[in-house]
C-alpha positions in Angstrom: -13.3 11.0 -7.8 -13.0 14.5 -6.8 -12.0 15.8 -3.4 -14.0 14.9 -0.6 -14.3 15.8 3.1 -11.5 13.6 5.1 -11.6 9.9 4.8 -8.6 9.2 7.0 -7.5 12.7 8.6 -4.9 13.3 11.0 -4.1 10.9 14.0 -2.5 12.1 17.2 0.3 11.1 17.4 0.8 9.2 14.2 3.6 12.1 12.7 5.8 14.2 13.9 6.9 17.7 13.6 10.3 16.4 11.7 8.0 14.5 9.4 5.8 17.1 8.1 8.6 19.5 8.0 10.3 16.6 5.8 7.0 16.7 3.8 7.1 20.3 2.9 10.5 20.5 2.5 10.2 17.6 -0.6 7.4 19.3 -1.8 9.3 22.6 -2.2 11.7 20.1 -3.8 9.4 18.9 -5.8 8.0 22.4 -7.1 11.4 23.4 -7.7 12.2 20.7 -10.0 15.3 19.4 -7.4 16.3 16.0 -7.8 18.8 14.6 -5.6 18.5 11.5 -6.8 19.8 10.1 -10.4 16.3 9.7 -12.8 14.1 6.7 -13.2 13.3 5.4 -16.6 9.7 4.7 -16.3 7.4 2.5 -14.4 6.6 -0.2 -17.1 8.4 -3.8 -16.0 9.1 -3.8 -20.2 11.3 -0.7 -19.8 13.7 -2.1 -17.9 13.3 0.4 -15.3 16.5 0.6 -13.1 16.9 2.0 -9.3 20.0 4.6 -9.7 20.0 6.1 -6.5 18.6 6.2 -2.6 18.2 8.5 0.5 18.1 6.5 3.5 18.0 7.4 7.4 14.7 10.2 7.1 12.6 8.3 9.6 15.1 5.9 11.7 13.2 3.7 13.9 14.1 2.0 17.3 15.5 -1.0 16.2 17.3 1.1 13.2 20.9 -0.1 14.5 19.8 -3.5 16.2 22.2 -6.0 14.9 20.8 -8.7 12.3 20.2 -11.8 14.1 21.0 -14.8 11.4 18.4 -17.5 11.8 15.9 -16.2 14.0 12.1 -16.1 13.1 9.1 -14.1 13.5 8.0 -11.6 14.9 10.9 -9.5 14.0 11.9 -6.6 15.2 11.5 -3.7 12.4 13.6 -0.9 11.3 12.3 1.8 9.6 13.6 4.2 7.0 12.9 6.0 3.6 14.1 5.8 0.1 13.6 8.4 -2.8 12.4 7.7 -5.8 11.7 10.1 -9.3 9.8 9.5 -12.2 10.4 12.9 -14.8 7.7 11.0 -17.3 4.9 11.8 -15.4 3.3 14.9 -13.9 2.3 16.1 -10.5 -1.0 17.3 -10.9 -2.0 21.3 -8.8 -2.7 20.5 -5.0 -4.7 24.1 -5.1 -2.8 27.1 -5.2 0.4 24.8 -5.3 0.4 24.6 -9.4 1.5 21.5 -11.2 5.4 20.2 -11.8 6.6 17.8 -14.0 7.7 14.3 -12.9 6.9 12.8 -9.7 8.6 13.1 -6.5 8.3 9.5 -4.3 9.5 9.1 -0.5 9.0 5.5 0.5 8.7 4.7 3.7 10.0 1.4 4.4 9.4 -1.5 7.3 12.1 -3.8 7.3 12.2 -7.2 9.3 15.7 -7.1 11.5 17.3 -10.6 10.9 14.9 -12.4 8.3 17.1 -14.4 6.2 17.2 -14.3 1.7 15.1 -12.4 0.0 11.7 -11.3 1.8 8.7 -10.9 0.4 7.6 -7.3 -0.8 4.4 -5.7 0.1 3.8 -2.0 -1.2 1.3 0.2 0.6 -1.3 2.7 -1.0 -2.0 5.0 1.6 -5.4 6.7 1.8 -6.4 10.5 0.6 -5.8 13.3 3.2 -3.3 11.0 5.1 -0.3 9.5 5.1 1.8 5.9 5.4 2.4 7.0 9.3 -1.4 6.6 10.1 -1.0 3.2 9.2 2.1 2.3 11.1 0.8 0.1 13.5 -1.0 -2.3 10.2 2.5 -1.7 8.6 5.2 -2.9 11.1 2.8 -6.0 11.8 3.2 -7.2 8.4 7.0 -6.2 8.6 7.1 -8.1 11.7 6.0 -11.6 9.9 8.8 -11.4 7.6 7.6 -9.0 4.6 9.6 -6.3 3.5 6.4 -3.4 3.3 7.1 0.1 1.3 4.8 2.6 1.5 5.1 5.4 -0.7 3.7 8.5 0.1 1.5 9.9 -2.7 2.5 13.6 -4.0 -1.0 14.3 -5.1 -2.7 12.6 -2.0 -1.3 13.4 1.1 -1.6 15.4 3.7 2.7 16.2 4.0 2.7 18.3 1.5 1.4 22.3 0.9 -1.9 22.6 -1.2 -5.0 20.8 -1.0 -4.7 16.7 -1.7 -6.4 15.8 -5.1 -7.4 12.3 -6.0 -5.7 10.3 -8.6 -6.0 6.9 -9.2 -4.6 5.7 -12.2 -1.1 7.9 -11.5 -1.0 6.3 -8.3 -1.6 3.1 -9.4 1.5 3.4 -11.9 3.4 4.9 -8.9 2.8 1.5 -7.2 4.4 -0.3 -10.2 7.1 2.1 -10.3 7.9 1.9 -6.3 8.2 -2.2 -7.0 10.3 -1.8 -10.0 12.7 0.7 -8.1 13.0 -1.6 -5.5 13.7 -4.6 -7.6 16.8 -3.0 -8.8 17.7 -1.6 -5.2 20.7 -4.5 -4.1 20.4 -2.6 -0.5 16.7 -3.8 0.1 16.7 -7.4 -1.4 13.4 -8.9 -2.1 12.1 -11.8 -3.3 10.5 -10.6 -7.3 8.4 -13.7 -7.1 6.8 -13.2 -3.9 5.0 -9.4 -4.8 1.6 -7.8 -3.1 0.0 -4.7 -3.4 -2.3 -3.3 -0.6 -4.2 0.2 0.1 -6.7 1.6 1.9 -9.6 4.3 1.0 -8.2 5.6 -2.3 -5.5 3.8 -1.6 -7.9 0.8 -1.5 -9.4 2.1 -4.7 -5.9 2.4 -6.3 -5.6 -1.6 -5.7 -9.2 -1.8 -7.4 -7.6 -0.6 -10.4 -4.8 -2.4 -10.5 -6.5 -5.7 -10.4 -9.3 -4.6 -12.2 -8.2 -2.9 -15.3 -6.3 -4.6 -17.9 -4.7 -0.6 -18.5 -3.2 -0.7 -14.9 -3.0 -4.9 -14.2 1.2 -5.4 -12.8 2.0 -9.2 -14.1 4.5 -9.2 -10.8 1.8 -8.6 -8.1 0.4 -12.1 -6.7 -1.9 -10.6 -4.4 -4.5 -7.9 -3.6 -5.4 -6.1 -0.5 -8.1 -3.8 -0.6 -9.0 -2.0 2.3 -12.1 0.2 2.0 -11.9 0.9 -1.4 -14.4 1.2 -4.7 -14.8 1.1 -8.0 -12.3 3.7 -9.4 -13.7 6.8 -11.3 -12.1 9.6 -13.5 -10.0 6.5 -15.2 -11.4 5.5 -19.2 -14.1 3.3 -19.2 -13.1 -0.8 -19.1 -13.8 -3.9 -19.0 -12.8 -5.9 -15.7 -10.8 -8.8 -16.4 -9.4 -11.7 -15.2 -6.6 -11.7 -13.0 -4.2 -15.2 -11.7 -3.4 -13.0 -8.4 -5.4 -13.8 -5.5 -7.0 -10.9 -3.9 -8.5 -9.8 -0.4 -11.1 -7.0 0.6 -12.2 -6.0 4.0 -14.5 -3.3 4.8 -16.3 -2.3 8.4 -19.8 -2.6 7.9 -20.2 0.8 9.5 -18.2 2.9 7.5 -18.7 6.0 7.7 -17.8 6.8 4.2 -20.4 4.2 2.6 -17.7 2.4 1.0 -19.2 -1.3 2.6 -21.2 -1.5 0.1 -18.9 -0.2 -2.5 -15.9 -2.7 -1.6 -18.5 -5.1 -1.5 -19.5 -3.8 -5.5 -15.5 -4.3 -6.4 -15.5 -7.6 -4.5 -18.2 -9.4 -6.6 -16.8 -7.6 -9.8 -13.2 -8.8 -9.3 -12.3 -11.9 -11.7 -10.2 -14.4 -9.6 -10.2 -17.4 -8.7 -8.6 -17.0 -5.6 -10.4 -14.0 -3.8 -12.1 -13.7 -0.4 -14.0 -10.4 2.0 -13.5 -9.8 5.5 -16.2 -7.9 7.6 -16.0 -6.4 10.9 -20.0 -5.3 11.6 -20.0 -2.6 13.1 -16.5 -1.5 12.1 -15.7 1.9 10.9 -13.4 3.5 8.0 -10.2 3.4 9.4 -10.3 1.9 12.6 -11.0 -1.6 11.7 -7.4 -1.7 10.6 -5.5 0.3 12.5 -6.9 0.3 16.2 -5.6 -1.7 19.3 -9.0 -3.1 19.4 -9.8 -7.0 19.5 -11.4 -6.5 16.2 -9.0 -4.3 14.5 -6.2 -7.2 15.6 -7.9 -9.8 14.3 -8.2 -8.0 11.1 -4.7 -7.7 11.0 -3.6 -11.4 12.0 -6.1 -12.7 9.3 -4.5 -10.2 6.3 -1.0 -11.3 7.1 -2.6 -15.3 7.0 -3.6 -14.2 4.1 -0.2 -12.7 2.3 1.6 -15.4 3.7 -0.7 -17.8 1.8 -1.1 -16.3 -1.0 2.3 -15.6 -1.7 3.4 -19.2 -1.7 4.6 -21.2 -4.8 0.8 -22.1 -5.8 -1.7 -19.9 -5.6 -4.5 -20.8 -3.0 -8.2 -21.6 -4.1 -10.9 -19.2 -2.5 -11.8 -21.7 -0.9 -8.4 -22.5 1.0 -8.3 -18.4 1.9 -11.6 -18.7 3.9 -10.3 -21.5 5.1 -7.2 -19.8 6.3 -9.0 -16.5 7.4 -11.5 -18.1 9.8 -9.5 -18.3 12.5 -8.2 -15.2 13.2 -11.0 -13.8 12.3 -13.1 -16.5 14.8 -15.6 -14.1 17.1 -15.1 -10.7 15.3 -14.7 -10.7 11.8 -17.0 -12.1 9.0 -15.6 -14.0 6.3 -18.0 -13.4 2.9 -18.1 -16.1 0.4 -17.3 -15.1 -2.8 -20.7 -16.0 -4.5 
């Protein structure tokens, strides 16, 4: 899709200074063709794809030096930092007068639950266009909270860190995803479970998920469940066919977005092929602040997605049926839960 006005934008207080200043000065690295990190072979799972090096302590949070507590259970507390990634295969398209560079720079913000014992969970964030993973942080470090390790890369043609104008770009995105899960697979400083895999966005971001458990091209065999927040059908990617996918997979849309996309997620969510899928509604709910507000709604929203990576990442996958089961409580008084036909 080509660029449109804001979907996210800027939240007070969701960035600082330091962070945008980090943002431009990566995307100065980025033009300049630095890399301070070792390469990446590519993205594809059948490449073999190994992590070879890391940048840690960008964005320590408060709990960053909290000891870790053996045996204790959620709600964790959450420390925050970032990790580097580079793919040289790929391109990073012109963000206006900033012109294009070969290979793609990715700083990945992690959430990581202090104290949660084994292998945890992985859940990789797509954030939205014009925006950010820090506009999210409060959807984020609840899911890191509940035990899941979340990474949330931030997108070099997307976001709103960087010099230039944002583009959009789905199906590079969506490999970035892939390529964030296989560079922290090989990571032995951020163990995580490579059974136990989801993929969320929102806005493109949402829209990136779309494709990815949509279209065959972009379909990750690791990923056992979808989150798609606000998204659409994907344009500017070849024509497909959708098909079927064995991950379960979760939309949610306010019925008031300002953007249009409830009917639009609503489009992907009766076009997506699983047996295992469900829709959450807040009516009346906007484009961003259905998931990221301190509002009763926006809380249940977030209580019934973590039900719903908890259950779908178990050994079996859950029937649509069980998820709307699951969801219905949390989302009890504010959210509504569609069936899927």
């Amino acid at each position: 899709m080509a660029v449109r006005a804001n979907r996210t934008g800027p939240r007070p207080g969701c960035r600082t200074a330091t962070l945008v200043a980090i943002g431009l000065l990566l995307s100065q690295l980025l033009l300049c063709g630095t890399a301070t990190s070792q390469v990446l072979a590519r993205h594809r799972p059948a490449h073999g794809a190994a992590f070879s090096g890391r940048s840690d302590g960008l964005r320590p949070g408060p709990a960053a030096s909290s000891p870790v507590m053996s045996g204790s259970a959620p709600p964790y507390e959450v420390r925050t930092t970032s990790v580097r990634f580079f793919d040289p295969s790929r391109v990073t398209p012109a963000r206006g007068a900033v012109p294009a560079a070969q290979g793609r720079v990715l700083v990945t913000d992690l959430f990581v639950p202090v104290g949660a014992s084994g292998p945890r969970p992985l859940v990789v964030f797509a954030h939205g266009w014009n925006s950010n993973p820090g506009v999210y942080s409060a959807l984020l470090e609840e899911w890191a909270a509940a035990g899941f390790v979340v990474a949330a890369p931030v997108f070099p043609d997307s976001t709103d860190l960087y010099a230039g104008s944002p583009v959009s770009d789905y199906a590079d995105q969506a490999l970035d995803i892939s390529f964030v899960i296989t560079s922290l697979l090989h990571d032995p400083a951020v163990p995580v479970d490579p059974t136990r895999i989801a993929v969320t966005g929102h806005s493109d971001g949402g829209t990136d998920v779309a494709l990815m458990a949509l279209d065959p091209a972009y379909a990750d065999a690791r990923v056992r469940a979808y989150v798609c927040m606000s998204g659409e059908m994907p344009s500017g990617v070849a024509p497909y066919t959708v098909a079927p996918t064995m991950a379960a997979v979760l939309f949610a849309v306010g019925s008031a977005d300002e953007y249009g996309l409830y009917p639009l997620t609503t489009q992907v969510f009766r076009m997506a092929q699983s047996a295992a899928k469900a829709m959450l509604v807040e009516p009346g709910g906007g484009h961003l602040g259905s998931f990221v507000d301190a509002t009763a709604p926006a809380t249940a929203m977030r209580t019934a997605e973590t039900q719903f990576l908890e259950l779908a990442l178990e050994p079996a996958t859950p029937s649509s049926a069980a998820i709307d089961a699951a969801l219905a409580p949390p989302a009890a008084g504010w959210l509504e839960v569609v069936p899927p036909s």
